[in-house]
C-alpha positions as CSV (number, residue, x, y, z in Angstrom):
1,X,24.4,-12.3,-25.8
2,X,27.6,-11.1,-24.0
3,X,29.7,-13.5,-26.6
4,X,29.3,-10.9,-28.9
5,X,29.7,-7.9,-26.9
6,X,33.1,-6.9,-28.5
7,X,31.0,-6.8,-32.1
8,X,28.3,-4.7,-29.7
9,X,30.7,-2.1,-28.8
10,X,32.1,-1.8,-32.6
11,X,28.1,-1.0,-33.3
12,X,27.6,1.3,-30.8
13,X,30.7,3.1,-32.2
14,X,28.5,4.2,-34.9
15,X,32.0,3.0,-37.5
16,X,29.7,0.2,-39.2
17,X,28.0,1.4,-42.0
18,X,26.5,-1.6,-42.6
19,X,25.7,-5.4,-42.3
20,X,25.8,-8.3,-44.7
21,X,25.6,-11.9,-45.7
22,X,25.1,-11.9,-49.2
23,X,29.0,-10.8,-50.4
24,X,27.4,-8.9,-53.6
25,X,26.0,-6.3,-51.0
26,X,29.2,-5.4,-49.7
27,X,30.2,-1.6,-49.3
28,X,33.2,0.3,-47.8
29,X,33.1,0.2,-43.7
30,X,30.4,-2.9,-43.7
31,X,30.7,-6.3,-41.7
32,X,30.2,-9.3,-43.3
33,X,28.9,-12.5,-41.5
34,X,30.1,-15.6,-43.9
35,X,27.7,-18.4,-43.4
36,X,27.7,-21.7,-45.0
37,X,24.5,-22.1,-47.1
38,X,23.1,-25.1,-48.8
39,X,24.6,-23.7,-52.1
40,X,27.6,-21.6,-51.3
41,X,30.0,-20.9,-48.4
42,X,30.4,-17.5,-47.4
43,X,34.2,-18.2,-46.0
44,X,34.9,-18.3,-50.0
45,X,34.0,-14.6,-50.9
46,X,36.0,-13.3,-47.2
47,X,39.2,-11.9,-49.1
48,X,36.7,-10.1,-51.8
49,X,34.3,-8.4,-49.5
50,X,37.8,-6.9,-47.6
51,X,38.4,-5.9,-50.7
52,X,35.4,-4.6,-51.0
53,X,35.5,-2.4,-48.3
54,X,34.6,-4.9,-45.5
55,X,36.3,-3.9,-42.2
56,X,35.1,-6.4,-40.1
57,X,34.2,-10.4,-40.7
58,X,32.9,-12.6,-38.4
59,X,33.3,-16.4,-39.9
60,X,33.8,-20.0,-38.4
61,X,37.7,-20.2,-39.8
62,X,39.6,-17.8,-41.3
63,X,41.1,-18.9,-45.0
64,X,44.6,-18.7,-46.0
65,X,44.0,-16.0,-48.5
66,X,42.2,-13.5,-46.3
67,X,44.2,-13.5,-43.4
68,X,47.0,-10.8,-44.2
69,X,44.1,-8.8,-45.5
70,X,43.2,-5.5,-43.6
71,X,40.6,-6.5,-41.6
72,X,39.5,-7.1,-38.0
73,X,38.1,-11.1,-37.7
74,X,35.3,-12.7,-35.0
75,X,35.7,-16.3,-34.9
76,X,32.4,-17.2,-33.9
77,X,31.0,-21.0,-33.6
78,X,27.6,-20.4,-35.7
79,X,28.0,-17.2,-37.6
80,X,24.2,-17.6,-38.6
81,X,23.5,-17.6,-35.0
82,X,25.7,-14.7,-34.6
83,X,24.0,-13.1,-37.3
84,X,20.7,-13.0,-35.5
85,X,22.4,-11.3,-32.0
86,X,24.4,-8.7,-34.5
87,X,21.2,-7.8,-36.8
88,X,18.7,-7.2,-33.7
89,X,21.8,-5.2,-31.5
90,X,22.3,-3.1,-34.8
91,X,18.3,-2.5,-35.1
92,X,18.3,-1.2,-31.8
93,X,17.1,-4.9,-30.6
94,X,13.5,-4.3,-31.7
95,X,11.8,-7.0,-30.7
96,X,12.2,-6.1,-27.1
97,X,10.3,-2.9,-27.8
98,X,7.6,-4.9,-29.1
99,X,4.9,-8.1,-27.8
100,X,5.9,-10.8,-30.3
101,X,4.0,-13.7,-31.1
102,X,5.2,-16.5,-33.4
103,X,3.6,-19.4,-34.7
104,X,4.8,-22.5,-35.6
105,X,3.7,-25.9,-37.5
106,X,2.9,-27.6,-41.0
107,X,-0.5,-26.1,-41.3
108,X,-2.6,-23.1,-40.0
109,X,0.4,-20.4,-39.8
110,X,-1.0,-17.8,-42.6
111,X,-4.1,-17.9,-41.4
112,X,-3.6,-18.1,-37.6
113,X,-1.0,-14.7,-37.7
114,X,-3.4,-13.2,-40.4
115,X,-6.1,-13.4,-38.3
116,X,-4.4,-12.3,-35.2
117,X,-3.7,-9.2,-37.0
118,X,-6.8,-8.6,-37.9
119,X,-8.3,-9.0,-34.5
120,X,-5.7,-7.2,-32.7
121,X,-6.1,-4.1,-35.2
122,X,-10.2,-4.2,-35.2
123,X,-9.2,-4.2,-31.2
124,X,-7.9,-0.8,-32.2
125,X,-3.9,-1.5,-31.9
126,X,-1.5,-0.8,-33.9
127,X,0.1,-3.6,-35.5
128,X,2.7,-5.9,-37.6
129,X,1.9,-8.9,-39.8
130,X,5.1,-10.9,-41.0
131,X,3.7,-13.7,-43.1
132,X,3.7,-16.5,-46.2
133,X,1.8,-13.9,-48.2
134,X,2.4,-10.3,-47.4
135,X,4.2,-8.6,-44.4
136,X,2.4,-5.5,-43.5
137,X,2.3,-2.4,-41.0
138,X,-0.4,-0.9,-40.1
139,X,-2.0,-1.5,-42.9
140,X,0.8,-1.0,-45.4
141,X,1.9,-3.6,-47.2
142,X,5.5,-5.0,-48.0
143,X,6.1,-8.0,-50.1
144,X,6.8,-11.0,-49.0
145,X,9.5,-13.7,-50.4
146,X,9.5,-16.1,-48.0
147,X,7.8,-17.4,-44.8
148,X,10.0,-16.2,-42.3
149,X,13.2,-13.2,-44.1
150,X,16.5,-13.6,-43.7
151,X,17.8,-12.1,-39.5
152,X,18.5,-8.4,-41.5
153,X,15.7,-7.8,-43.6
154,X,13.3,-9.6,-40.2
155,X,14.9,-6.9,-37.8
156,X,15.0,-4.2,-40.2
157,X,11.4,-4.9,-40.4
158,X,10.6,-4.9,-36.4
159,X,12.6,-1.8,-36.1
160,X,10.6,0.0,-39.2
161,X,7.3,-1.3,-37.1
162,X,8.5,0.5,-33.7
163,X,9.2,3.2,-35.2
164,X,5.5,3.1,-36.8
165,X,4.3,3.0,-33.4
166,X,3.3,-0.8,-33.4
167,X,2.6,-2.6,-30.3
168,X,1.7,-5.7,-31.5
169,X,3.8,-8.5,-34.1
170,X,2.1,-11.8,-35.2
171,X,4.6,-13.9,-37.9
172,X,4.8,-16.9,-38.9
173,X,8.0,-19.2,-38.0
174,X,8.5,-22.0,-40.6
175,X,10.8,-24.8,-39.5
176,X,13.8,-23.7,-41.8
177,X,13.7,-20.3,-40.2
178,X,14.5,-22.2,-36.9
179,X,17.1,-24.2,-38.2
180,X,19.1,-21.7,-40.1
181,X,19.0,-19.4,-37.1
182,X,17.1,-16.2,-38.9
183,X,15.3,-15.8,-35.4
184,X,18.0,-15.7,-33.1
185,X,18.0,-13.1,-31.3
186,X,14.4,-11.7,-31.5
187,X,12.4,-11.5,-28.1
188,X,9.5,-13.3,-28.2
189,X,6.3,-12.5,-25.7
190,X,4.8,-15.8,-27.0
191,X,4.5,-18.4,-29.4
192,X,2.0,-20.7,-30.7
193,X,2.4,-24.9,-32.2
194,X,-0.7,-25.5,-34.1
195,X,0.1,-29.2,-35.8
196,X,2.5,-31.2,-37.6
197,X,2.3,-33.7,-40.5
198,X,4.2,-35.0,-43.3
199,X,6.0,-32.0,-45.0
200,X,9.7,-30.6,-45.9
201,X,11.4,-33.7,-45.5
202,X,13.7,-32.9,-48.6
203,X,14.9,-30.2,-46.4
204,X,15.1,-32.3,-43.4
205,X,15.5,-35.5,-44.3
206,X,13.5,-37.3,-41.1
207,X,10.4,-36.6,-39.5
208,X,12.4,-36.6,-36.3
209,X,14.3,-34.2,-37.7
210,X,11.5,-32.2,-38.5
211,X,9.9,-32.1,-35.0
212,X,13.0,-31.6,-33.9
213,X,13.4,-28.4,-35.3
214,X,9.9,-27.1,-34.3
215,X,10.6,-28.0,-30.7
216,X,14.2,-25.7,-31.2
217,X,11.7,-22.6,-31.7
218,X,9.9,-23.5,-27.6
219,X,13.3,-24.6,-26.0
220,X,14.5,-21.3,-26.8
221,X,11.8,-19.2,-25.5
222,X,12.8,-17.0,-22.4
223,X,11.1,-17.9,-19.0
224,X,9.1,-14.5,-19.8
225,X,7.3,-15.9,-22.5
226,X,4.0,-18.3,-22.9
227,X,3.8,-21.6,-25.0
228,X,0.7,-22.2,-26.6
229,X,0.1,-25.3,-27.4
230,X,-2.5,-28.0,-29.5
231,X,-2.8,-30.8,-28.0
232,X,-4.9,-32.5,-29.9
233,X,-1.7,-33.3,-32.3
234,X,0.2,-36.4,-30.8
235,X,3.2,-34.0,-30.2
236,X,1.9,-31.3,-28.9
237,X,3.1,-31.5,-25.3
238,X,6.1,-32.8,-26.9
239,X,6.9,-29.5,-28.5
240,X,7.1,-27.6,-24.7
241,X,8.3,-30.8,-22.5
242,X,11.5,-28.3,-21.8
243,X,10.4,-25.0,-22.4
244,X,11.2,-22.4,-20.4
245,X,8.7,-20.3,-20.5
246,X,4.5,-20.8,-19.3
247,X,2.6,-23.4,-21.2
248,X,-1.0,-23.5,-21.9
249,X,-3.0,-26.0,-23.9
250,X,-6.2,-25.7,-26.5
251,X,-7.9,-28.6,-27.8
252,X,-11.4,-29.1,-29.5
253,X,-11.6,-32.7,-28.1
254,X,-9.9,-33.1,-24.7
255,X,-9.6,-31.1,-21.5
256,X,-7.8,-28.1,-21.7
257,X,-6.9,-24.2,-20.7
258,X,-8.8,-23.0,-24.1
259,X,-11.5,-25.3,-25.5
260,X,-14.2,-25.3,-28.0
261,X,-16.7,-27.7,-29.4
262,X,-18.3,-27.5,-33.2
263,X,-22.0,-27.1,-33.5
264,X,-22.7,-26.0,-36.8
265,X,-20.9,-26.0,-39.7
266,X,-22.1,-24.9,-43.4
267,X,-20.4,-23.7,-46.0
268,X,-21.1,-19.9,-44.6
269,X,-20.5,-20.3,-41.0
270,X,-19.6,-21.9,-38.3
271,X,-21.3,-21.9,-34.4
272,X,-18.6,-22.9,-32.2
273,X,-19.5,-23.3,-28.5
274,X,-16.1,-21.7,-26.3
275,X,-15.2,-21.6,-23.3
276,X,-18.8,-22.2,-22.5
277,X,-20.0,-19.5,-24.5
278,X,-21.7,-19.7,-28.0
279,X,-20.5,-17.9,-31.1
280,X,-20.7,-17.6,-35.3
281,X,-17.7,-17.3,-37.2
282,X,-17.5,-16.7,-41.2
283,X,-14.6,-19.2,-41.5
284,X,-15.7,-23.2,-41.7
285,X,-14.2,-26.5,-41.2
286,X,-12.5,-28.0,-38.2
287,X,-9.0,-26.9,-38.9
288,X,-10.4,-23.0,-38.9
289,X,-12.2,-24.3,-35.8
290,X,-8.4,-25.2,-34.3
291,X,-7.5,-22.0,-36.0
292,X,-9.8,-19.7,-34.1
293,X,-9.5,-21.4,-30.9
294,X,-5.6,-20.4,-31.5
295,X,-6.4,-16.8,-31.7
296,X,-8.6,-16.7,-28.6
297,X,-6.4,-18.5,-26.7
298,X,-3.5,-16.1,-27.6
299,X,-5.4,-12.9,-26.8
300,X,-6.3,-13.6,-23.8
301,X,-2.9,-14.8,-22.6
302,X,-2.3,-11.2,-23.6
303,X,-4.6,-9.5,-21.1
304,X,-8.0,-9.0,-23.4
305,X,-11.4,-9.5,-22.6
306,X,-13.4,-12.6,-23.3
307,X,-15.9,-10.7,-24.5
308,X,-14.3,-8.1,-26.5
309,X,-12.4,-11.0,-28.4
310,X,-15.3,-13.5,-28.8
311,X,-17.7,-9.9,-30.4
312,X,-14.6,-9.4,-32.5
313,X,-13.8,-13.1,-33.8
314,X,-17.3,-13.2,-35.1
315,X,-16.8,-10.9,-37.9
316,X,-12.9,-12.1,-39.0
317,X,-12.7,-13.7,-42.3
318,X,-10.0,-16.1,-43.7
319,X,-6.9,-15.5,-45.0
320,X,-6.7,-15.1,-49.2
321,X,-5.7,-18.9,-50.9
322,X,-7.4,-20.2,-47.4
323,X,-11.1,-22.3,-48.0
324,X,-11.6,-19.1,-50.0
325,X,-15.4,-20.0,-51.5
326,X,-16.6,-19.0,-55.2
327,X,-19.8,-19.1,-56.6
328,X,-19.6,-19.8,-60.4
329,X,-22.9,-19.8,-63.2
330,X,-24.0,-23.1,-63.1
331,X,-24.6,-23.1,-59.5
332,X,-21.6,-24.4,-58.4
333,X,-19.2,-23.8,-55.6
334,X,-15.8,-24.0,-56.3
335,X,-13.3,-24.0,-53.0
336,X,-10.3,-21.9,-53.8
337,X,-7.4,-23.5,-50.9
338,X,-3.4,-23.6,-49.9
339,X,-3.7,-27.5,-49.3
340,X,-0.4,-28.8,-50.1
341,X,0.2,-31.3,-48.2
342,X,-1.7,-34.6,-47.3
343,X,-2.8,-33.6,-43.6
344,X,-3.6,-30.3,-45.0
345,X,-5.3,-31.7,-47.9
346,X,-7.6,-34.1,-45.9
347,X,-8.7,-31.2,-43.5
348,X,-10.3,-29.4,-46.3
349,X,-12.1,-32.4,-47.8
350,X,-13.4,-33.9,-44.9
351,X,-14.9,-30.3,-44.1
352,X,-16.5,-30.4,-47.7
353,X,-17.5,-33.8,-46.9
354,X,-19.1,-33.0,-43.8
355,X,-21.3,-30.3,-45.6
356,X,-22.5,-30.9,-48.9
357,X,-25.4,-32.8,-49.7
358,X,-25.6,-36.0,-50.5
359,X,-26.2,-35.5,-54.6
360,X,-23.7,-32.9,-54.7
361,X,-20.9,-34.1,-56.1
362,X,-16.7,-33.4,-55.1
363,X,-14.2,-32.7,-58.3
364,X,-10.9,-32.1,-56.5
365,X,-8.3,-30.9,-58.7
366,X,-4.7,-31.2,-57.5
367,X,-1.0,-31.6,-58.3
368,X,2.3,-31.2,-56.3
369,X,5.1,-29.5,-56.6
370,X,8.8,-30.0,-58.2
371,X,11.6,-30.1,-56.4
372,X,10.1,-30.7,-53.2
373,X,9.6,-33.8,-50.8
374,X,8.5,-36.7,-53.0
375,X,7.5,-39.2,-50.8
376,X,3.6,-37.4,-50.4
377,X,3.2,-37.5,-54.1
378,X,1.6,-40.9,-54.1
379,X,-0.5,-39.7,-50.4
380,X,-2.3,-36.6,-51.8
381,X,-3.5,-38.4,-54.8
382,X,-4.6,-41.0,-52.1
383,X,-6.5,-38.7,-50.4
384,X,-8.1,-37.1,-53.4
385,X,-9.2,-40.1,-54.8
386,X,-10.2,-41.9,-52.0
387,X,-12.4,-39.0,-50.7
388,X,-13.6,-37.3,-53.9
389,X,-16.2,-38.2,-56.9
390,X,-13.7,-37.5,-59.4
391,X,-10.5,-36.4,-59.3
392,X,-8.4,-34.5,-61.7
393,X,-4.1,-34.7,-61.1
394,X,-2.4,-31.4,-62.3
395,X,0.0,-29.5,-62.4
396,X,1.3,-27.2,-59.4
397,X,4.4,-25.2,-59.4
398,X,6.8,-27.7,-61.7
399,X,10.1,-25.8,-60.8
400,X,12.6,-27.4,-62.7
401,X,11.4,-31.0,-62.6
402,X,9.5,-32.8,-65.2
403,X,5.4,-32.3,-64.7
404,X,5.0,-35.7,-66.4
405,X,6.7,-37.2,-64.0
406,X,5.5,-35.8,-60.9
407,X,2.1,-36.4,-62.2
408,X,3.6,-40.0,-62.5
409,X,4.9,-39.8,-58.8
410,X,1.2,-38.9,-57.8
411,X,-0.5,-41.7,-60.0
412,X,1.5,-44.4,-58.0
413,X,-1.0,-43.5,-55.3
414,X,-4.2,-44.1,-57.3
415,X,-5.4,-48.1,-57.2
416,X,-7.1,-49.5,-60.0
417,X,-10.4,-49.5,-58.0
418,X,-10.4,-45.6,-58.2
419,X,-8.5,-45.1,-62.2
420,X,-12.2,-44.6,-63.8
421,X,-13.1,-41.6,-62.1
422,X,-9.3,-40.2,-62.0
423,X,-8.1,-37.7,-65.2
424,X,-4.7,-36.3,-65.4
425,X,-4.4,-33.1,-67.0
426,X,-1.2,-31.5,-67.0
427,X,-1.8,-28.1,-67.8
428,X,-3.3,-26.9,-64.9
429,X,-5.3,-24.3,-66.4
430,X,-7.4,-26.5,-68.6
431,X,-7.7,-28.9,-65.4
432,X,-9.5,-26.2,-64.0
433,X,-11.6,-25.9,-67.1
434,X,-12.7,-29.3,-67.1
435,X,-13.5,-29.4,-63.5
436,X,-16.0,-26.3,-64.1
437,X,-17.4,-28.2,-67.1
438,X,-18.4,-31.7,-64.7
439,X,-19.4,-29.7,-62.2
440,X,-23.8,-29.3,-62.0
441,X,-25.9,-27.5,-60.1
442,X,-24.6,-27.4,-56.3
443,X,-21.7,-29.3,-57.3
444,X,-18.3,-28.5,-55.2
445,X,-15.1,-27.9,-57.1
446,X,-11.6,-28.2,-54.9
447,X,-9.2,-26.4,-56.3
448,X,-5.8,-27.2,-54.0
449,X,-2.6,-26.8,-53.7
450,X,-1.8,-22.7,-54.6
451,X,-4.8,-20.9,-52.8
452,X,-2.7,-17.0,-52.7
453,X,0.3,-17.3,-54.9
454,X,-0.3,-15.3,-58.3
455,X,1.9,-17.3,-60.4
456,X,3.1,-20.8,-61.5
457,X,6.5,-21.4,-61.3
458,X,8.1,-23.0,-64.6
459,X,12.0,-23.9,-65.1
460,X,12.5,-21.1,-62.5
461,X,10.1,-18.4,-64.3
462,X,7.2,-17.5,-62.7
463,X,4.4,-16.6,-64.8
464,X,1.0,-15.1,-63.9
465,X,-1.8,-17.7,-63.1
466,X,-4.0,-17.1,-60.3
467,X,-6.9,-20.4,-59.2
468,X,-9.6,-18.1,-58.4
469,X,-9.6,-16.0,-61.8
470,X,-9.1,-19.0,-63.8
471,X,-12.2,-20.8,-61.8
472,X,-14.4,-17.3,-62.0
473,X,-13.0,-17.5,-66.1
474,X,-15.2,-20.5,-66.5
């Protein structure tokens, strides 16, 4: 953007030896962007970084202290925005070198961008994946810390995967990345709105807000770009109403660009009839269906064959943590899945629903987790109980709050007509246990809420636990 052309020039001096947010990272002949955070304002540490070594700052306001520091200042208006515009221009503006597609929404992001990758690289491209649980490059994996990094660590990344040779980037956008500007700046050749529900509202306070934010990620697209859309969700055409760039719609139950019908479904496979043409897929359940119907869409909004997608579709699998299906030695089933939030939650049980037998029995364990939006406490144990044979509330990842309580939070949304078949069991590891000791032969065990993550998180420590060894355990 030409606003910050004067920080451009600085860059293409080759005098900046670095950039920064975080004031600890400061070095001799960096700039530092001061942003104000949800904990700490970066206008506060100004006068250390210069003394530091920071030669340039670009902030809202300059303070007292810092101004007869040495020092050149950028008065900017959004210095996370400006952030974004710096880090890309400093990367050699990556993402311009490369076809990025984002996708946004509450549920379906891991698996949509995983899958995408794995498409696009059985199409025999090379490829980036920036995601909940791993970022990779061509195969290389780099850890992940949160759904969408910080503007430096994002466009360090996109610059390491041109210079890989990658011609292809698929990552997810979450709705705080939108908000606290971590994508401005980056180019993207498309972008993808797969649903909202009820989720992050201690972040955003409204649902309005919330869609809101989602929208921010399509009215900022470039008339270049395409705007996929599902518009089976009640605000789907909302989200691209003043997009700039070329919309096209997908939908399982309405007229469409991209549509598909179920079938089949069983707990192996699914047969999905699209675009008028019939085909298997390993992953089950309507919201996979919505899911694949994404990743179709999107490749052929990026010049591939029909064919050559649908022959490779049939052999993707789902992501790790996603409907992930275990055999255990009774002859049970146990359904290893993310589901953590009521919509999400829902999806996967109606898809159980719709496929087990009728003396098969449903043991859904579930919890929620601390510090987080407690208003769908009292909904996901709703939905469990109301859609389950017995239910057992758990732990998930505490944080710092009380487990007790939020188990208490969840129990408000149990009624006395569904207490008898309800446990609570608050150490979610014996929870787990007794759901494998119910279950009989060709019962199903849900086990929701932590699908990938390796660990529970306890007063801020996170220690080991992983659903699917503890399920295969007993």
């Amino acid at each position: 953007m030409n606003k910050y052309r004067s920080i451009y020039t600085i860059i293409d001096s080759g005098e900046i030896k670095g950039i920064c947010f975080d004031s600890r990272q400061v070095r001799e002949g960096y700039l530092f962007v001061a942003q104000k955070g949800t904990q700490t304002d970066g206008h506060t540490f100004i006068a250390s970084c210069i003394d530091k070594g920071a030669k340039w700052i670009v902030c809202e306001h300059i303070p007292d202290e810092a101004k007869a520091k040495d020092a050149e200042f950028f008065v900017v208006k959004d210095p996370s925005e400006a952030l974004g515009y710096i880090a890309s221009y400093y990367y050699g503006q990556p993402s311009e070198k490369l076809k990025v597609v984002g996708i946004t929404g509450t549920n379906g992001k891991t698996t949509t961008v995983t899958l995408l990758y794995n498409l696009f690289i059985s199409l025999g491209y090379k490829c980036g994946l920036l995601s909940t649980i791993v970022n990779k490059i061509n195969g290389k994996e780099i850890k992940s810390t949160h759904t969408t990094s910080d503007a430096i660590e994002l466009n360090s990344l996109l610059a390491d995967m041109v210079r890989k040779g990658c011609q292809y980037v698929f990552m997810e956008v979450s709705s705080h990345a939108i908000i606290q500007n971590r994508i401005a700046g980056v180019h993207f050749t498309g972008a993808i709105f797969s649903n909202i529900t009820h989720d992050h509202l201690d972040f955003h306070k409204t649902f309005a807000n919330y869609i809101k934010a989602k929208k921010k990620f399509f009215d900022d697209l470039g008339k270049d770009a395409f705007a996929l859309t599902n518009i089976d969700d009640k605000n789907g055409l909302v989200m691209t109403q003043n997009t700039k760039a070329h919309t096209y719609t997908y939908s399982l139950s309405t007229l469409a660009d991209f549509h598909a019908i179920i079938l089949e479904n069983n707990f192996e496979a699914q047969l999905l009839n699209i675009d008028n043409q019939d085909v298997w897929i390993r992953l089950i359940g309507k919201f996979n269906a919505y899911n694949i119907l994404a990743i179709y869409s999107t490749a052929l909004l990026l010049g591939f064959d029909k064919q050559d997608v649908l022959r490779q579709i049939s052999c993707l699998e789902s992501a790790e943590g996603r409907f992930n299906c275990v055999s255990i030695k009774n002859g049970a089933k146990a359904i290893i899945d993310y589901a953590h939030t009521p919509d999400a939650l829902q999806n996967v049980i109606n898809t159980i629903n719709e496929i087990r037998g009728s003396k098969a029995k449903l043991i859904t364990v579930v919890g929620c987790g601390g510090d987080r939006d407690k208003t769908k406490r009292p909904e996901m144990a709703q939905i469990a109980v109301q859609n389950s044979d017995r239910v057992i509330l758990t732990s998930d990842n505490p944080r710092t709050e009380d487990p007790e309580q939020i188990l208490i939070d969840m129990q408000e949304g149990v009624s006395a007509s569904f207490e008898s078949k309800t446990l609570t069991i608050t150490n979610r590891k014996e929870a787990i246990k007794v759901a494998c000791a119910m279950a009989d032969k060709n019962d199903i065990i849900l086990v929701a809420g932590k699908g990938h993550e390796k660990y529970q998180e306890i007063n801020g420590v996170r220690n080991h636990f992983d659903d699917k060894e503890e399920v295969l355990r007993y």
